[in-house]
C-alpha positions as CSV (number, residue, x, y, z in Angstrom):
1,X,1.6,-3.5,-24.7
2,X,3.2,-3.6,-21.4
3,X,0.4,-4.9,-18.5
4,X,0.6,-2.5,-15.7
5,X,2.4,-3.4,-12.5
6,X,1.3,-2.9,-9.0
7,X,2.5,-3.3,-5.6
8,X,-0.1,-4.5,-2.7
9,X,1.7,-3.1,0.5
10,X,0.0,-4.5,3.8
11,X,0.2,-2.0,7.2
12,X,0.3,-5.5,9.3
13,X,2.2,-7.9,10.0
14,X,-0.2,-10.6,11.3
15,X,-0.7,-13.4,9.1
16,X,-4.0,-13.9,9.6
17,X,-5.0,-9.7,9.0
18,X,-8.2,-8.7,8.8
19,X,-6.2,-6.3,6.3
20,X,-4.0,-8.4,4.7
21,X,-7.5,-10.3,4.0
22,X,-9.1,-7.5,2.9
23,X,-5.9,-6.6,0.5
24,X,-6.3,-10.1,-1.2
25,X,-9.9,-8.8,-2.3
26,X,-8.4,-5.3,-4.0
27,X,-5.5,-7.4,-5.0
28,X,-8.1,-9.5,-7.3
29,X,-10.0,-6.2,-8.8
30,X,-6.9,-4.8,-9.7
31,X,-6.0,-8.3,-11.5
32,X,-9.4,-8.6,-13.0
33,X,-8.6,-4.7,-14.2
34,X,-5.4,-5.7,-16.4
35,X,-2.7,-5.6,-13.8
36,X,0.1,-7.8,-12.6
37,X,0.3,-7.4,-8.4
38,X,3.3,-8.2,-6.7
39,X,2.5,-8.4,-2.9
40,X,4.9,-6.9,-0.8
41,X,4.9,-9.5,2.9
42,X,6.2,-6.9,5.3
43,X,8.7,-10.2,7.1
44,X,10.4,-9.9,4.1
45,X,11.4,-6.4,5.0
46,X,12.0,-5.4,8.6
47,X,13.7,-2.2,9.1
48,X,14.9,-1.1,12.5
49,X,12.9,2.1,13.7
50,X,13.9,5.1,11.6
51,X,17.0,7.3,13.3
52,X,19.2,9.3,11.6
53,X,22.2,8.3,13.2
54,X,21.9,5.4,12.0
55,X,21.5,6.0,8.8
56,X,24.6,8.1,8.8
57,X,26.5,5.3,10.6
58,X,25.0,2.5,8.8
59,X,23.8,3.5,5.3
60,X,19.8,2.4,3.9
61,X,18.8,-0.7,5.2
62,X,19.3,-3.1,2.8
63,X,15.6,-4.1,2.7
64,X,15.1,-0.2,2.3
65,X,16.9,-0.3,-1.2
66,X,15.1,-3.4,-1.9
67,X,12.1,-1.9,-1.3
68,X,12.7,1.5,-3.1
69,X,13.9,-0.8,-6.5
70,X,10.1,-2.6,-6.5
71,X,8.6,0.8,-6.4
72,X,10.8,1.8,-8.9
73,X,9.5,-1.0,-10.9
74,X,6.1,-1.0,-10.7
75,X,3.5,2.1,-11.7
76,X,1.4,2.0,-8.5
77,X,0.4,0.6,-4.9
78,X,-2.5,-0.8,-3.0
79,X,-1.8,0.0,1.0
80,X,-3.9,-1.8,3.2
81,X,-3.6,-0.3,6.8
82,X,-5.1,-1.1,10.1
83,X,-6.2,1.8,12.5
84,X,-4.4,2.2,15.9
85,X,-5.7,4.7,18.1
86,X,-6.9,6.7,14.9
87,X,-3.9,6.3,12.7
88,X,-2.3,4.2,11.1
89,X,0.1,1.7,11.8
90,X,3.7,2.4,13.1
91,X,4.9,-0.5,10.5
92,X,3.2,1.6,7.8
93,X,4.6,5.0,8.2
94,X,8.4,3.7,9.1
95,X,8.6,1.3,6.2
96,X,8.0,4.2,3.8
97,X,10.0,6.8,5.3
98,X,13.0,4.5,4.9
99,X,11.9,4.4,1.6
100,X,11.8,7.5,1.1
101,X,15.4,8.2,2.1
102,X,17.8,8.7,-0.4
103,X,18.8,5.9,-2.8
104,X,21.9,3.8,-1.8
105,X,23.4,4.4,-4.9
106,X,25.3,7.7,-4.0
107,X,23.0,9.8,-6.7
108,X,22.0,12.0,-3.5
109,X,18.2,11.4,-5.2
110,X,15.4,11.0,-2.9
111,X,13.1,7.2,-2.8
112,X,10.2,9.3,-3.3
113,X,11.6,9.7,-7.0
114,X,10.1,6.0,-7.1
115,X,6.4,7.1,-5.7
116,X,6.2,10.7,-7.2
117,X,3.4,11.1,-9.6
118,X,2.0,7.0,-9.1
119,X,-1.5,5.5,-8.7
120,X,-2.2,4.5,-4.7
121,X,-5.0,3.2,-3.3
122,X,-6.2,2.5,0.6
123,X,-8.2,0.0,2.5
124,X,-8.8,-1.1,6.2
125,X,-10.7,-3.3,7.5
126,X,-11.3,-3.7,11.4
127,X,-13.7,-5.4,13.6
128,X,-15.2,-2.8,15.3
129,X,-17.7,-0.6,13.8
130,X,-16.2,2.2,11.6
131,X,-13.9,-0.4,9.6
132,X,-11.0,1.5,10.4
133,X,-12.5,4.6,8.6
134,X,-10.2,7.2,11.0
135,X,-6.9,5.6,9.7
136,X,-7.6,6.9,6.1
137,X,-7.9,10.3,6.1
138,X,-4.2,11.0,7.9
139,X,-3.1,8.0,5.8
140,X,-4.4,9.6,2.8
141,X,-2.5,12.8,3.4
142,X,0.4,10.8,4.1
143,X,0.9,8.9,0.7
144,X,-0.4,12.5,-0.9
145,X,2.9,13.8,1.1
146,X,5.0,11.1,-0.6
147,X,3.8,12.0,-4.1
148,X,1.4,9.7,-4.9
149,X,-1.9,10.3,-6.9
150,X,-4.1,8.4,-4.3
151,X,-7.6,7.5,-5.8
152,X,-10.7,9.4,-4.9
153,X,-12.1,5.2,-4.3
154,X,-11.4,4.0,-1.0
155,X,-13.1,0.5,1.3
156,X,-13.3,0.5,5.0
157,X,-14.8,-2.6,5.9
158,X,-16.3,-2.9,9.7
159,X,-17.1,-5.9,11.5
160,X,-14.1,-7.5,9.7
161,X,-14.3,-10.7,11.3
162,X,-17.5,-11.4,10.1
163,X,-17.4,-10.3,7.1
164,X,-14.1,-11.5,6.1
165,X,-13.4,-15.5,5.7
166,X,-10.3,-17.0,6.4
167,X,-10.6,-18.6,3.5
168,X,-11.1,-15.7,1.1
169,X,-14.8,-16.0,1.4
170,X,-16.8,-12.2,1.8
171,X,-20.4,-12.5,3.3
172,X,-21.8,-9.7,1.4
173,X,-21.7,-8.1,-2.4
174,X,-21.2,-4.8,-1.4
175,X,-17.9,-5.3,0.3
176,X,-16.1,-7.5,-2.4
177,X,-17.6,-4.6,-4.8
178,X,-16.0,-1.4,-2.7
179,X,-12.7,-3.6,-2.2
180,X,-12.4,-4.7,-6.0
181,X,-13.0,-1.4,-6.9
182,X,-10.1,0.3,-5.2
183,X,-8.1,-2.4,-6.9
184,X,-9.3,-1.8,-10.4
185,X,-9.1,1.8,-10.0
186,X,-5.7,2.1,-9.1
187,X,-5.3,0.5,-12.4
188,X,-7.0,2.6,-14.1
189,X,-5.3,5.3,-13.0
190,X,-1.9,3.9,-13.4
191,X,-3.0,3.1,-16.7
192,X,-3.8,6.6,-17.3
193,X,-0.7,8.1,-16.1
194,X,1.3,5.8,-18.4
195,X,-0.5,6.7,-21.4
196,X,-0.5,10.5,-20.8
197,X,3.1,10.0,-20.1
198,X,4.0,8.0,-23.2
């Protein structure tokens, strides 16, 4: 039996994230769940700002294509986004409308062909006192917007910096529980989809 295959997709670029800590986390409940996780390190894909223009000029980015070929080869993703201002993240939203764009390959198709009808999942994690809770409902909608099947589980976690080691530690059950779970139910979902589908 194929093991499901998930992308973990971090809304920061900061190596030392609260987020990108907090994905880790989800990343292991979705391991612990029965899935293989390939983690997606936004350096390795840096897309100019989206413009239209250039698109026409220039084609997809190439890290764009790459991008859209992981998604088309995995059955779901993990986001973990910080909150700006209520939203979230700049980085977030433009990586996935380029991937959204239609595929390099001259088919005309849409990259949401890639996210229609898969398992997401969302964290954030901040240091201040609502975890980052605002970011999730507009990211929520957005991913819906895309076509994924985002989970009904979700983890803010506040007070990130204390609660969140640098060394992968967590100082309390309940937030390695809420994170995990995210993790393992976008498994579970995926896993569903892919039976109902077969």
């Amino acid at each position: 039996m194929t093991r499901t295959r998930l992308l973990a997709l971090c809304g920061s670029a900061r190596q030392d994230s609260f987020n990108r800590r907090a994905l880790a986390v989800a990343i292991r409940g979705a391991k612990n769940a029965g899935a293989d996780v390939t983690f997606v390190e936004p350096r390795d894909f840096v897309m100019p700002l989206y413009d239209g223009d250039l698109e026409a000029s220039e084609g997809l980015p190439e890290a764009a294509a790459r991008l859209q070929r992981l998604f088309a080869e995995h059955d779901g993703v993990i986001v973990a986004t910080p909150e700006y201002n209520g939203f979230f993240t700049p980085l977030l939203k433009n990586t996935l409308d380029w991937v959204s764009r239609p595929l390099s390959d001259g088919s005309g198709k849409p990259g949401t062909i890639h996210l229609r009808g898969k398992a997401a999942g969302l964290i954030t994690a901040s240091p201040g006192a609502l975890g980052g809770i605002r970011a999730m409902q507009h990211a929520r909608l957005y991913l819906s917007n895309l076509g994924l099947i985002v989970v009904p589980e979700q983890a803010a976690v506040p007070a990130a910096n204390k609660v969140l080691g640098a060394d992968g530690s967590i100082a309390d059950d309940r937030t390695r529980d809420m994170l995990e779970g995210v993790g393992a139910a976008v498994c579970n979902l995926a896993n569903a989809i892919g039976r109902n589908a077969g």
